[in-house]
N, C-alpha and C positions, 0 to 999 in steps of 0.2 A: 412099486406103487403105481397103480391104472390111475389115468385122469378120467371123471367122469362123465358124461355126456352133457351134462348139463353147466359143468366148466368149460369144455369143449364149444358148447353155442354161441355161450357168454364174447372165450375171446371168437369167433367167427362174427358175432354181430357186433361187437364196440371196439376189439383193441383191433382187431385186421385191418377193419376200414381209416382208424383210424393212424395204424402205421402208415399205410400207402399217401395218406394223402401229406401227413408229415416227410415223407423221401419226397415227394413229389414239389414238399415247399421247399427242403434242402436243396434239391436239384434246382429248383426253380432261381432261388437265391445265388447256387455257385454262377449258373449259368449269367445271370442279369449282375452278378456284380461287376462285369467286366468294362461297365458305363462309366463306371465310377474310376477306373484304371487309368492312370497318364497313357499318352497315345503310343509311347515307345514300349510300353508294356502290354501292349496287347496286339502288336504283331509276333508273328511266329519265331520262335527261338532260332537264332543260326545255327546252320549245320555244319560250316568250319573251324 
């Protein structure tokens, strides 16, 4: 079954932009939650 062009635009103009900017709040959220982290948890894991 062919998607048609006009389904094709649809997601190009509302669902695309609106994934990237949705990853881009997910990213945004893992990255800054790290504020909120006790301080021994947010240095780096040991290696021994």
């Amino acid at each position: 079954m062919l998607i048609n062009l006009e389904s094709l635009g649809f997601i190009k103009t509302k669902i695309l932009p609106f994934a990237i900017v949705a990853l881009f709040g997910i990213a945004f959220f893992a990255v800054s939650a790290r504020i909120w982290l006790p301080g021994d948890m947010m240095s780096p894991a040991p290696i021994n």
